[in-house]
C-alpha positions in Angstrom: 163.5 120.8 65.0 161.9 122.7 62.1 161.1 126.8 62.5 163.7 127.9 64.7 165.8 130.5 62.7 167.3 133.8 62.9 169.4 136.0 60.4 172.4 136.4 62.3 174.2 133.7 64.5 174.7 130.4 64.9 171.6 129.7 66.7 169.7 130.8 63.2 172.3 128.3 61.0 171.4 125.3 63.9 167.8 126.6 63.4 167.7 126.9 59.4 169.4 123.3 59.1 166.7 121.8 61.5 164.3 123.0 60.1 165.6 122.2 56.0 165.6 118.7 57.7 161.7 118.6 58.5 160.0 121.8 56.6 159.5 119.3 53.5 157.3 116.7 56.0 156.3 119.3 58.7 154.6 122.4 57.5 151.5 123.9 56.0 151.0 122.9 51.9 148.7 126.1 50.6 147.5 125.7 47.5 144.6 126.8 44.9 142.6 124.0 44.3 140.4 126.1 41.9 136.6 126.7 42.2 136.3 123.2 44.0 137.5 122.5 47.4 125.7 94.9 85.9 124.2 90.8 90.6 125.8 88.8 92.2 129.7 87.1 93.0 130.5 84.4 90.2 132.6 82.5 92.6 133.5 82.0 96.0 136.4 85.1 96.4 138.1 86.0 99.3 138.0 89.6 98.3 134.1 89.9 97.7 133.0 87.6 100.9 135.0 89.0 103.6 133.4 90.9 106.0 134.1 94.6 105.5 133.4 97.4 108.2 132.4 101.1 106.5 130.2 103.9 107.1 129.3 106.0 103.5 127.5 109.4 103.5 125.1 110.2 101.5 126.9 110.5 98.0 127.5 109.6 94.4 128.3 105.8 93.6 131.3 106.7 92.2 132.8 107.7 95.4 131.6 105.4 97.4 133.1 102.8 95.2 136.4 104.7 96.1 136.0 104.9 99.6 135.0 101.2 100.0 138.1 100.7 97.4 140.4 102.2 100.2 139.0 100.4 103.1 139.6 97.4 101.6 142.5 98.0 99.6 141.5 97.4 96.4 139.8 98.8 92.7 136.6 99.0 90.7 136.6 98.5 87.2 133.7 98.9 84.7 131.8 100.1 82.1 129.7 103.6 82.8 126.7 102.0 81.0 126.3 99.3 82.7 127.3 101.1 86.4 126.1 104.6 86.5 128.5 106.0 88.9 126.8 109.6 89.0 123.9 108.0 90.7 122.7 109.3 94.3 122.8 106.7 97.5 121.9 107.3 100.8 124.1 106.7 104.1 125.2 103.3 104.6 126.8 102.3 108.2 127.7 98.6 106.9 128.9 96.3 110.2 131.2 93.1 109.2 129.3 91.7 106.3 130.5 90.9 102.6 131.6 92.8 100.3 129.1 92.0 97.8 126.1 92.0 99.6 127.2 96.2 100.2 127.8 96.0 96.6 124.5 94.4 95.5 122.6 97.0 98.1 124.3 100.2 96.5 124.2 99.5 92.3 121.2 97.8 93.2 121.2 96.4 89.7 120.3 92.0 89.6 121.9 91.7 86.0 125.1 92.7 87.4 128.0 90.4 88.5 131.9 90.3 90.1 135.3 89.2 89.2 137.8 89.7 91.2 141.4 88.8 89.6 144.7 90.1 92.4 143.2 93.7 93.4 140.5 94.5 90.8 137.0 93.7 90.8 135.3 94.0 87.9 131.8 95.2 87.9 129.8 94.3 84.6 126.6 93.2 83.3 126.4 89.1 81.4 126.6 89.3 77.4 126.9 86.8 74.5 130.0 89.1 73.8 132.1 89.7 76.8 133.5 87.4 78.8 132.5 84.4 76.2 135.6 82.1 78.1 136.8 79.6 76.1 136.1 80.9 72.2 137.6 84.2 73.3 140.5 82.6 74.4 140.5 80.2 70.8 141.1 83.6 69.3 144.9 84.4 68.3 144.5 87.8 69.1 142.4 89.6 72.3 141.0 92.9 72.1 140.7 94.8 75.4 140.4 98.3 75.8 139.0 101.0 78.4 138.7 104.9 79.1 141.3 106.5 81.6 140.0 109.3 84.1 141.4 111.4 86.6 140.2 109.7 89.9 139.5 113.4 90.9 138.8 115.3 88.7 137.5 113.0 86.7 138.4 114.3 83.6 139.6 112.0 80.8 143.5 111.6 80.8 145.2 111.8 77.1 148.7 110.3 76.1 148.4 107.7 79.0 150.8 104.5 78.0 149.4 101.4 78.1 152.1 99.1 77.9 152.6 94.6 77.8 155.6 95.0 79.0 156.9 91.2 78.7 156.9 91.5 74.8 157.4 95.3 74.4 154.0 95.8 73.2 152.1 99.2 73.8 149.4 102.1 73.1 148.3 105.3 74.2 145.1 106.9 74.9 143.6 109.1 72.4 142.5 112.9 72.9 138.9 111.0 74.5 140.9 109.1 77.2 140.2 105.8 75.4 142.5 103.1 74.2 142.1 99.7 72.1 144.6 97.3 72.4 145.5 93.8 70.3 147.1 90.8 72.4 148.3 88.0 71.6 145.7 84.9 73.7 148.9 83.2 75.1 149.0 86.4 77.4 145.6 85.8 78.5 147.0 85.8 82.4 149.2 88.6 81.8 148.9 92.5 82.9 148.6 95.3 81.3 150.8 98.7 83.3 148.7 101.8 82.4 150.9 104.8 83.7 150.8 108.8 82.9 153.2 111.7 84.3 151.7 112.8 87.8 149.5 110.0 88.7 150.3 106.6 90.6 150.6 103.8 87.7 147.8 100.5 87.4 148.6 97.4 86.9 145.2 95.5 85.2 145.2 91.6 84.5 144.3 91.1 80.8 141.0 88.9 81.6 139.4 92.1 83.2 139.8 94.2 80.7 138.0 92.0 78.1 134.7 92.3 76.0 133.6 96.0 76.7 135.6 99.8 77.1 135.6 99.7 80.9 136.1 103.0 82.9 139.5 103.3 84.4 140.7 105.8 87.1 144.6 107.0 87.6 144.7 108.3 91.3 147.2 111.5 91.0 150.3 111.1 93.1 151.3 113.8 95.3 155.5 114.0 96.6 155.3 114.2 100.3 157.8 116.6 101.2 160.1 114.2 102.8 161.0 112.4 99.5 162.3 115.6 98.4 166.0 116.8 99.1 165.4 120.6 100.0 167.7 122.4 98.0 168.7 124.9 95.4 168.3 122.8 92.0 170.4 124.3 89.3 167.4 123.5 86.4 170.2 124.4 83.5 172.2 121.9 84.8 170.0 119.3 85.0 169.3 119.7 81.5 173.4 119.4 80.5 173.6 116.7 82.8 170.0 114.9 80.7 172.0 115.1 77.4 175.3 114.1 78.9 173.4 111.4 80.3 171.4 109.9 77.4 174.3 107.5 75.7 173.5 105.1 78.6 169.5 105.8 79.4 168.7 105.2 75.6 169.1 102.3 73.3 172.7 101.9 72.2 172.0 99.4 69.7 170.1 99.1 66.9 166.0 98.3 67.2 163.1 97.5 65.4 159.9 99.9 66.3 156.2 99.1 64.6 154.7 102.2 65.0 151.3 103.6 64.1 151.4 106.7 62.7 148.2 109.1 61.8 147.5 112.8 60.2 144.2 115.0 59.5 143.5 118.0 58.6 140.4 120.1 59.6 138.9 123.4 58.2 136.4 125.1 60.7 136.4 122.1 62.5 134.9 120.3 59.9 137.9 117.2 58.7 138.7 117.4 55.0 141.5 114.7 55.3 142.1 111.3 57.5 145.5 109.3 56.6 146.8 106.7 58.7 149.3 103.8 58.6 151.7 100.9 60.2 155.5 101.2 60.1 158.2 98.9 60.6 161.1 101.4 62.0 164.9 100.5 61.8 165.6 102.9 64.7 169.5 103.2 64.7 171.7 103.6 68.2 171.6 106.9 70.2 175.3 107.3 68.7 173.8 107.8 65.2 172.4 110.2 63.3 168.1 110.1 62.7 169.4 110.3 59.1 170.9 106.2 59.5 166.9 105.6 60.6 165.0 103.6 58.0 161.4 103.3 57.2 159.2 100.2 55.8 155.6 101.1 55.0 153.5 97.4 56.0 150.1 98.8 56.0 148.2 102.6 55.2 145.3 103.8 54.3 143.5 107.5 52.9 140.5 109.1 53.5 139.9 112.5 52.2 136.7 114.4 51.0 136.0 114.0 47.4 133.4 116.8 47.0 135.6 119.7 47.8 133.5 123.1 47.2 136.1 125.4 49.1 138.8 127.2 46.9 141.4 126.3 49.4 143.5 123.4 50.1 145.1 122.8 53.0 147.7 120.0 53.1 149.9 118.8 56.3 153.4 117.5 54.6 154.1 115.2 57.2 155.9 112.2 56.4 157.1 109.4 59.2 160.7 110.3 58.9 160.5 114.0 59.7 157.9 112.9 63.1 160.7 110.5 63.9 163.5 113.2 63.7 160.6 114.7 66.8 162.9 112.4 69.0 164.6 115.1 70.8 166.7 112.9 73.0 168.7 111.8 69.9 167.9 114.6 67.6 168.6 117.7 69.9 167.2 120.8 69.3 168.8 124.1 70.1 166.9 123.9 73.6 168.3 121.2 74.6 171.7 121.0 73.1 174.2 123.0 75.3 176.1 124.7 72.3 172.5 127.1 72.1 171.5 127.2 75.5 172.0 130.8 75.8 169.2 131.8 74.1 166.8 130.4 77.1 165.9 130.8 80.9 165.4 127.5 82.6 163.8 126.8 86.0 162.4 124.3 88.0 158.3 124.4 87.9 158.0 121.3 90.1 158.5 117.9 91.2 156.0 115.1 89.1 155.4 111.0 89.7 156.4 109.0 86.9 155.7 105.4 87.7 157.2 104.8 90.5 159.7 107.6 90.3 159.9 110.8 91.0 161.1 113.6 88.0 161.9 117.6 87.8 159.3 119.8 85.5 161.9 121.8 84.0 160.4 125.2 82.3 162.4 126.8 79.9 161.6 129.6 77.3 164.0 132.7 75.4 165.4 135.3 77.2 164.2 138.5 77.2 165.7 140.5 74.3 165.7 137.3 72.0 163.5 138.3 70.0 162.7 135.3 67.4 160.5 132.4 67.1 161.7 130.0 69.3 159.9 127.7 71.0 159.2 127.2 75.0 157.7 124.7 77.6 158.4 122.1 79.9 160.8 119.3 79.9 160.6 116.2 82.5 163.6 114.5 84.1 163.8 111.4 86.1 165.5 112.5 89.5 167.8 109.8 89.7 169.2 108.9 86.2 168.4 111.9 84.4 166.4 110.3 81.4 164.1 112.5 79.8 160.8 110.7 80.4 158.3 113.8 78.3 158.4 117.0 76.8 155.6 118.9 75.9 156.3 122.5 73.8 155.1 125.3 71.3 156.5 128.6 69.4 156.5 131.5 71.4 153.0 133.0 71.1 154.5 136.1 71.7 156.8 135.6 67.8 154.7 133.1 66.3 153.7 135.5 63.2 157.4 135.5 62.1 157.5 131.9 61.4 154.3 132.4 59.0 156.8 132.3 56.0 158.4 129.4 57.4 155.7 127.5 57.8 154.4 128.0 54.8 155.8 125.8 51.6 154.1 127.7 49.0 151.0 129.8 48.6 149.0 131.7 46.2 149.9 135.6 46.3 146.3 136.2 47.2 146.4 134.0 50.4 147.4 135.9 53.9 148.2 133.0 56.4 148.2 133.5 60.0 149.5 131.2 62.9 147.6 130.8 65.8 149.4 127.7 67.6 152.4 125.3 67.0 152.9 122.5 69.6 154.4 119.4 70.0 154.3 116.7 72.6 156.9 113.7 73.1 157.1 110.9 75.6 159.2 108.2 76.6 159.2 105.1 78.2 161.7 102.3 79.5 161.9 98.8 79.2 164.7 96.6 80.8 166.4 100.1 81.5 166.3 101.8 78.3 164.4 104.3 77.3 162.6 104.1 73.7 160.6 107.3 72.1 156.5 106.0 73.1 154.3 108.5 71.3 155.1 112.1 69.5 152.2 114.7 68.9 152.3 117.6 66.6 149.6 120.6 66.4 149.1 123.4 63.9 146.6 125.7 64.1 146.5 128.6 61.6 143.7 131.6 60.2 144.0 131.9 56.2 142.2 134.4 54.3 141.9 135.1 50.7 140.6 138.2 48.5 138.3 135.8 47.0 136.2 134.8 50.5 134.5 137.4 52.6 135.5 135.0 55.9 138.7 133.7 57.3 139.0 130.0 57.9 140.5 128.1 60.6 142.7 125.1 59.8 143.8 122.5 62.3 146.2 120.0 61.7 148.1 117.5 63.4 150.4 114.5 63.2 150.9 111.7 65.7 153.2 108.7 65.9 152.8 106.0 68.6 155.6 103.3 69.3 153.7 100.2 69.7 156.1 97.4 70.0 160.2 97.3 70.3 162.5 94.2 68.9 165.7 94.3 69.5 166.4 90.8 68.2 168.2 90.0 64.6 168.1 94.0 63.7 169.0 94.6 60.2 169.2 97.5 58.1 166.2 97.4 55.4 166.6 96.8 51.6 166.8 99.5 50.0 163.4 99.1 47.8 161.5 98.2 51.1 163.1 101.3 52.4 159.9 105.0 52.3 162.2 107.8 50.8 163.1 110.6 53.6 161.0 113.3 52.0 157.9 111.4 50.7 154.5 112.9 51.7 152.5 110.4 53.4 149.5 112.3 52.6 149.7 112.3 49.1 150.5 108.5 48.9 148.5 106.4 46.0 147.4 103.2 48.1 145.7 99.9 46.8 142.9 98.6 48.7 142.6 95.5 51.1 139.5 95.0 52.9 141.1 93.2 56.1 143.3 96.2 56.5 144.3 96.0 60.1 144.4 92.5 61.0 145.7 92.2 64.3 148.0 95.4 64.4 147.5 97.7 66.9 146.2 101.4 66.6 145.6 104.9 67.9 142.1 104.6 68.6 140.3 107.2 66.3 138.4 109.8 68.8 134.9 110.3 68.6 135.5 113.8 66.5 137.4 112.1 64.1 135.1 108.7 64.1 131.8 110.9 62.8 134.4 113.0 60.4 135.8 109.5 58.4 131.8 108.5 58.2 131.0 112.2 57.0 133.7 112.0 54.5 131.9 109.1 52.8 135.5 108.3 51.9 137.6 106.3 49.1 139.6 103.6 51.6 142.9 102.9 50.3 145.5 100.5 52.1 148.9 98.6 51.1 150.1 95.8 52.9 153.6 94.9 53.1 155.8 91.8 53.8 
């Protein structure tokens, strides 16, 4: 990991060589740019026609649709504009009569309809776009997509896998809760798994989620007590035993990984800079080195304001290589790799769902009296086979102005730079018992003033990488032509255009922040597509 350092021991040699290996793709490029900067059931269903027995108070829709949900043991999908669930309904006392007809009383809407596929009813309004049966199903490719809330609090949830697990295919949802995701039609009748850290996972047929963003709610999951062994855990341990432990939770052979990959770069929350991209990743065993990783660029694109009146320039160097090298299981850094361990306090914060496991919240952060920029957080742990499932982490808040020089590449003498948040977040997820690296996030936040401006400016920039399919048939190492040097900037990549771009690759979808920004930019779109 990049900007842990010190001038004396070995943890600042560990730290400097870490950070030699990213600084070049992860850090803050400061230069002068000079004076220019819906109703009613479809079909006869079992589900919607048996008589159901509930009283409801006088409440929101929303939870009523819960409460009916856990009578009858099953869950309501749909789109917020066509279902409002914020709307008021009076009490209901509802003796042995359909499903639907309580339905049809409480969204009181005609235009709406049901399908019911296992568990799931879906509640939506009739379109010429969704649901258009057999020419959707003529199409090669499906889109579905929905937003993921907390089924309490109702707030969005972010970094939520969304996973097809019978061909490795998978997504996340963005910083809005919402996800878009490309399937082939032959798994029409599949299931999509939808799963986040605390919360009990979904399992969605494919044919429900099709035609519009439907509203999706992750019920958290609470440990009862009893599924917990009382006793003292030794939380330092349990992170030796994780690394002991990882030659046989992670992929000991070689794998393909198409990944998306994405960067930006804001100034006062205004985006100067959108780049984004498709990579075919020769991801080497857990025995190797990151450095035996290769890289094939198949498809990018660049967006970037052309009309730049500021006298700063703000570039994030972050190349695909150096976000892979983010892969802390294989690529340790010094808190996580027992040789350094001294440096921090560990402790357990708490026991989380994952799925349908159970894993330690492992806190960690420097002693007192080590006095450099290191970085802290939480690790999880799967209870039984130790695999680290997530990690989420920053620099010290408390030292984070000593790694202002190395953060920062170069700079103009008249330029003061200030750091004011790094964090990263990594995830994992398994398929037929091995764990893969799902989705890495990287945040930068910094102040910069100049002599020449009467103001300070914010900068924000991040990185993100998103796994979103695994091969681990007839892996090869790539030619070396096809092959993106270690140290290239993916930022400042040259890029020929091609208007069908994305095809049917899958994506990060953009967030609504970062949707107005590319239109703002009025941008130059620039792609290459590979073999």
């Amino acid at each position: 990991m990049a900007l842990l350092f010190s001038a004396k021991n070995q943890l600042a040699r560990k730290a400097n060589r870490l950070f030699r290996a990213i600084a070049y793709r992860v850090a803050l490029l400061i230069l002068f740019a000079g004076i220019g900067i819906n109703g009613h059931a479809d079909e006869a269903d079992t589900l919607l026609t048996k008589p159901i027995t509930i009283s409801l108070p006088a409440e929101n829709l929303y939870n009523a649709l819960n409460h009916i949900g856990e009578r009858a043991g099953c869950f309501f999908i749909y789109d917020s504009r066509d279902v409002r669930g914020s709307k008021r309904i009076k009490p209901v006392t509802w003796v042995n009569k359909p499903m639907y007809e309580l339905l049809n009383l409480l969204v009181a809407d005609s235009l709406v309809s049901y399908r019911v596929i296992d568990r799931h009813i879906l509640i939506y309004r009739k379109s010429k776009d969704a649901h258009s049966g057999d020419s959707t199903r003529r199409e090669s490719y499906l889109q579905v997509g929905g937003r993921l809330y907390d089924g309490e609090t109702r707030q969005v949830i972010t970094f939520a896998t969304v996973t097809l697990n019978e061909i490795g295919l998978g997504t996340i949802t963005n910083n809005d809760g919402a996800f878009t995701m490309r399937i082939p039609s032959s798994f029409i009748h599949a299931s999509v798994v939808i799963s986040h850290l605390g919360y009990q996972s979904q399992t969605i047929p494919i044919e429900l989620l099709l035609g519009k963003k439907y509203t999706i709610y992750l019920q958290p999951r609470y440990i009862p007590i009893q599924e917990v062994i009382i006793r003292n855990i030794d939380a330092r341990g349990i992170v030796t035993a994780m690394v002991e432990n990882r030659y046989k939770n992670y992929a000991s052979n070689d794998v393909y990984l198409t990944g998306f990959y994405r960067e930006g770069v804001s100034r006062n929350n205004q985006y100067l800079g959108y780049s984004e991209a498709i990579f075919r990743i020769y991801k080497s065993a857990i025995t190797e080195s990151t450095s035996s990783d290769q890289v094939k660029l198949l498809k990018a694109r660049k967006l970037e304001k052309q009309d730049r009146s500021d006298t700063l320039t703000v570039k994030l160097m972050a190349g695909i290589k150096g976000t892979l090298e983010m892969d802390i299981a294989k690529s340790l850094p010094d808190f996580i790799d027992p040789e350094y361990m001294d440096s921090y306090t560990y402790s357990k914060s708490d026991i989380v769902a994952h799925d349908s496991r159970t894993a330690y919240a492992i806190s960690f952060e420097q002693k007192k009296g080590v006095e450099l920029p290191l970085y802290m957080g939480t690790l999880y742990v799967d209870v039984e086979n130790l695999a680290l499932l997530a990690a989420d982490f920053e620099l010290n808040p408390k030292y984070i102005e000593k790694a202002a020089s190395s953060l920062i590449v170069r700079k103009n003498r008249s330029v003061k730079v200030k750091p004011q948040q790094v964090s990263y977040s990594v995830s994992y997820r398994e398929l037929n018992g091995v764990y893969y690296v799902q989705h890495i996030r990287g945040d930068i936040s910094v102040r910069i003033s100049s002599r020449y401006r009467l103001f300070t400016d914010s900068y924000n920039l991040f990185f993100e990488f998103v796994n979103m399919q695994i091969d681990t048939l007839n892996v090869q190492r790539f030619s070396r032509r096809d092959v993106v040097k270690p140290y290239t900037v993916f930022s400042d990549g040259d890029f020929a255009y091609d208007a069908s771009f994305w095809g049917d690759m899958n994506f990060i979808e953009p967030e609504e922040d970062v949707a107005r920004a590319i239109a703002r930019i009025n941008p130059k779109i620039e792609s290459v597509v590979g073999e």
